[in-house]
N, C-alpha and C positions, 0 to 999 in steps of 0.2 A: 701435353702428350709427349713421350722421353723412352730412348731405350729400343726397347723389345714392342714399347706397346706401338712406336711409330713403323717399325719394321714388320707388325702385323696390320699395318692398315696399309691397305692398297689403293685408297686416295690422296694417299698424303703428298706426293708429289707429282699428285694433278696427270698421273697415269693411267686412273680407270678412273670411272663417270660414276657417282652418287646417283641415290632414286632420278628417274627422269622429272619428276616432278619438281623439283627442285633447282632443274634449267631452263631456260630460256632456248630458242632454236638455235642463236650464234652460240649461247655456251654451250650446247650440244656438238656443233659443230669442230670450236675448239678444243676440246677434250677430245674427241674420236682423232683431228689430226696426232694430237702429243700421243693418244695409246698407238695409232701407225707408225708415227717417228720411234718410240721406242721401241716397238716391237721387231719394227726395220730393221733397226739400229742404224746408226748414225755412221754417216760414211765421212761426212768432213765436218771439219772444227765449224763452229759457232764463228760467225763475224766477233760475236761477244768475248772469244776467249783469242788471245794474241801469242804467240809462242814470239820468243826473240835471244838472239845466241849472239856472241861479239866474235865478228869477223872482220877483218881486213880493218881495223883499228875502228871498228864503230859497231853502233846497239843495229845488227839489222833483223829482219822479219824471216824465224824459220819455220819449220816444218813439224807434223808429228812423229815424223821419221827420226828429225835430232834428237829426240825425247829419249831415244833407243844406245845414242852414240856417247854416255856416259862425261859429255860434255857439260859443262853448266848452261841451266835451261832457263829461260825467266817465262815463268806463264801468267799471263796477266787474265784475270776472268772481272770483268765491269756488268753491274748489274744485272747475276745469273740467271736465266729460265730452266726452265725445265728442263728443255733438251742438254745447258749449258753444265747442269747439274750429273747427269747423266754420263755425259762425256767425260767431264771430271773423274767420276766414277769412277767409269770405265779405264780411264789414266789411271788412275792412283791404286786401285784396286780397294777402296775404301767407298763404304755405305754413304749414299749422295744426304740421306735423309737427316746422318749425324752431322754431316757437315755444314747443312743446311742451319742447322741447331746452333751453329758458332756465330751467326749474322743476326738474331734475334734481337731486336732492341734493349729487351731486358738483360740477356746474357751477361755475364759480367766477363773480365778478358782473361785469359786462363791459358796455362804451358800444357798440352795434352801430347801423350805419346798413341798411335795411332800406327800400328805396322810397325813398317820403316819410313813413315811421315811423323814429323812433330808439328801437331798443330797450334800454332799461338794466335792469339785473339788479340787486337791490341785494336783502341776506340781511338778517331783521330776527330780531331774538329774539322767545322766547316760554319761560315758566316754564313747565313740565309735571312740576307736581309742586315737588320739590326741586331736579330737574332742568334745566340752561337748554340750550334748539337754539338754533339759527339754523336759519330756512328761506330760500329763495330765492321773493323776487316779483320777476315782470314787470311794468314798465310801459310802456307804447307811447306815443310823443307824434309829433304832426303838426301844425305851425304854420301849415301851408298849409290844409289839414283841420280844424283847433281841435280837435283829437281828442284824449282822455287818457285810455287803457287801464290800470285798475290790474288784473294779475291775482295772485291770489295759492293758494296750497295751502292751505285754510283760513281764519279769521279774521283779517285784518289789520284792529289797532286805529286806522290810521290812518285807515281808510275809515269809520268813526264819528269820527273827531277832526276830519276837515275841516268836516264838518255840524255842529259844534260851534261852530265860529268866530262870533266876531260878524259881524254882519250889514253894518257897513263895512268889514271885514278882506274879508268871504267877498265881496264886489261887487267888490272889488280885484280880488284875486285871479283871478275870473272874465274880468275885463273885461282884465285882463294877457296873461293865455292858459296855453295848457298847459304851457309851460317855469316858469310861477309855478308851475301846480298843484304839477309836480314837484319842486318847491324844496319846499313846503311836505310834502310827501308823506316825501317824504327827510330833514326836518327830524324828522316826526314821529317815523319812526323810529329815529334817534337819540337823541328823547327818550325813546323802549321802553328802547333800549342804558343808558340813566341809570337809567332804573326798574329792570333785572336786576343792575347795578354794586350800588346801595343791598340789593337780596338777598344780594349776595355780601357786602358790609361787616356785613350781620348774621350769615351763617356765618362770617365771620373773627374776627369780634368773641367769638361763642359758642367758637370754638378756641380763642382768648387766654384767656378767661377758662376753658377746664377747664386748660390749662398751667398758667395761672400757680394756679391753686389745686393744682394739683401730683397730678392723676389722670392714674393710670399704664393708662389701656384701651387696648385695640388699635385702639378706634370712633375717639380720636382720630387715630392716624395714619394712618387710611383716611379719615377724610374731610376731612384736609390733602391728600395723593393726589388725594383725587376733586376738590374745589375747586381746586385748582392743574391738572391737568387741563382741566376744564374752562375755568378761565380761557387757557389754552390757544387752545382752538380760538373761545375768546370774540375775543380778540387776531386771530388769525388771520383770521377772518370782520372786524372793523375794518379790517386792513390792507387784506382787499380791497376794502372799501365806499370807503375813503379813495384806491386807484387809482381807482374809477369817480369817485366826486366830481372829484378833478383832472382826467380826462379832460377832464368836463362842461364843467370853468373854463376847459381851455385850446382847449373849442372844437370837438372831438371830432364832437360831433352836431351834424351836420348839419341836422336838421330840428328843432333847438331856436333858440331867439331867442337871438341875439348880446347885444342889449342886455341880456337877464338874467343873461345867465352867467357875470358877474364876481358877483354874489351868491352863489356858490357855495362862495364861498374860507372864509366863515363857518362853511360844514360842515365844509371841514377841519378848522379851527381845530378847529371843537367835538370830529372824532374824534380827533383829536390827545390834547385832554385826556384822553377817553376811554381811550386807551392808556395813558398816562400814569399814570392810575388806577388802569390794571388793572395796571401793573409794578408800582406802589406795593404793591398787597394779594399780587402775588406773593411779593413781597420779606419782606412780614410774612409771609406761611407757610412759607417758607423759614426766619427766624428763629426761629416757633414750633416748627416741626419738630426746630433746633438747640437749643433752649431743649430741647421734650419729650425728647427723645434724652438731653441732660445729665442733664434730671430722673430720668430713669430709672435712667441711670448715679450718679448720686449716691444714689439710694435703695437701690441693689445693694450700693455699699460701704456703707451705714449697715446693714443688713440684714450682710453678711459681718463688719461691726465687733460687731454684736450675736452672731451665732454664736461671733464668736472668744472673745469675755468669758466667755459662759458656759460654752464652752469649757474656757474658762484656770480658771473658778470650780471648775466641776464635777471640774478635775483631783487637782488638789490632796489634797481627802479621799479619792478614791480613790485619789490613790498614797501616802497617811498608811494607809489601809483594807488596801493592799495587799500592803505590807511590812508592816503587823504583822499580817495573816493567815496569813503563814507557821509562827507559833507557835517562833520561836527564843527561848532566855533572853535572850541577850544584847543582846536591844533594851531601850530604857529606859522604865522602868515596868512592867516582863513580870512583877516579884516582887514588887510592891505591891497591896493591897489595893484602890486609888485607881488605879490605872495606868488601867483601862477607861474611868475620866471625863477624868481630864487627858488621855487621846488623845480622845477626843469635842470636849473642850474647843478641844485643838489647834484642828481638825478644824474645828471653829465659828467661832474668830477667826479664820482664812486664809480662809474664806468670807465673812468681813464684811470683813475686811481687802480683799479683790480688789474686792469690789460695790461699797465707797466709793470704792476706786481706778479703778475704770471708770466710775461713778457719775460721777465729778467733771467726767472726760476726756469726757463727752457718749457714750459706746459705747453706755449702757443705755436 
């Protein structure tokens, strides 16, 4: 659902209630508060949405009131609702429902112009676990406005990293405007992409080293599979970050400054290598994978080499055992007193005879 067709439906953002039948009592409940809150309308910010201005040499907590004072603004919005949506809105003067559109897991990251907002979408990782996503954050910039909207679907480390800066870095910054923010915003995130690379170099590294020590588990080749996989959609989330960056550089937004946006070409560069890195660690799973697979195959014929020997060992005195089980005279030794050692005897050197002979050849 996109467009005109979301803007005609009036549940889309969970502001008016579907058939009753299709609720439950508490979700009846909760629907009728979000259609009061909107209909209210919202008198103060969302704990979820953070406003923050640099004063007296630091990142401190403002107001919706700075929003007005042409100041650069940083608005941080963490895991939007409804209301958080709304509010948004109502700030930016842009439709909550399109913008809701730009967090979609499928969306791909895209430079959109939007009023006097330019919307960029840019996908940042995050470990969960073992495991690396990509998610998709929205950030909204307006150079006319000084406005920079970070919104994200949970935690982005960047929105602690900026408050991090020193204190001449962070006045720069500010006093540049929001096309700096989102240079640095963007930067940060591709220094995340470097932090989950360095996790992958250490599951690559733990592969080499069960190959080359020569473990034949099946855990190895499922989690060559799963690391190449995921590097995968790791690439794939880069290539799109690295079409929005170029946009940016050649100008794309509209509501970003001219004069920063040849800065931009740096992030290329850096996802570039980024890529670059991840073919590299491809490449190694692909040849550990040929490595493990040979391993495997060489340890089959050492194993078929060791069944043949004792094979060939174990023959021998059974077919010495087998012919003289028949009880004919005319085998030799059948009429001697001695006959039952000297065939034992036999019997015993073709067994030592074979063992040294496979012995030597490496079989045993």
């Amino acid at each position: 659902m996109r467009g005109a067709e979301r803007r005609s439906n009036p549940f889309y953002l969970g502001i008016a209630s579907p058939p009753l039948a299709d609720h439950n009592e508490i979700d009846l409940i909760i629907v009728y508060l979000r259609i009061l809150c909107y209909n209210a309308g919202i008198q103060k910010l969302s704990i979820m949405i953070e406003i923050k201005i640099y004063n007296q040499n630091k990142l401190t907590q403002g107001s919706k009131s700075d929003l007005a004072n042409k100041k650069t603004s940083l608005v941080q919005v963490t895991s939007p609702r409804v209301s958080d949506w709304v509010e948004v809105s109502k700030i930016t003067g842009l439709d909550a429902r399109d913008l809701k559109e730009f967090l979609y897991l499928s969306e791909r990251p895209v430079v959109r112009n939007l009023g006097v907002y330019t919307a960029v979408s840019f996908r940042s990782p995050s470990l969960n676990g073992k495991s690396v996503i990509t998610k998709p954050n929205l950030f909204l910039i307006s150079e006319q406005r000084r406005h920079f909207f970070s919104i994200s679907q949970g935690n982005l480390p960047a929105n602690e990293s900026v408050g991090k800066l020193p204190s001449p870095q962070l006045e720069r910054v500010f006093k540049e405007g929001p096309t700096t923010l989102l240079y640095v915003f963007l930067d940060e995130v591709i220094n995340n992409y470097r932090q989950v690379l360095d996790h992958f170099n250490e599951e690559v590294e733990n592969v080499e080293g069960a190959v080359l020590r020569g473990q034949y588990t099946q855990d190895i080749t499922k989690n060559i599979f799963k690391i190449r996989k995921t590097l995968v959609y790791f690439v794939r989330a880069l290539f799109a970050n690295q079409e929005v960056v170029s946009a940016i550089e050649k100008g794309q937004g509209k509501n970003l400054s001219t004069e920063h946006e040849s800065r931009f070409g740096t992030l290329y560069a850096d996802i570039e290598q980024l890529e670059d890195l991840s073919g590299i660690y491809r490449e190694i799973l692909s040849s550990s994978l040929e490595v493990h697979l040979s391993n495997i195959s060489n340890n089959l014929n050492v194993i078929m080499k060791r069944l043949t020997s004792w094979a060939a060992i174990i023959l021998v005195p059974t077919l010495i055992a087998g012919i003289y089980g028949m009880n004919v005279n005319w085998l030799p030794f059948t009429t001697t007193n001695l006959g039952g050692v000297i065939v034992l005897t036999i019997m015993l050197l073709s067994v030592l005879a074979l063992y040294t002979y496979f012995s030597k050849r490496g079989w045993l």
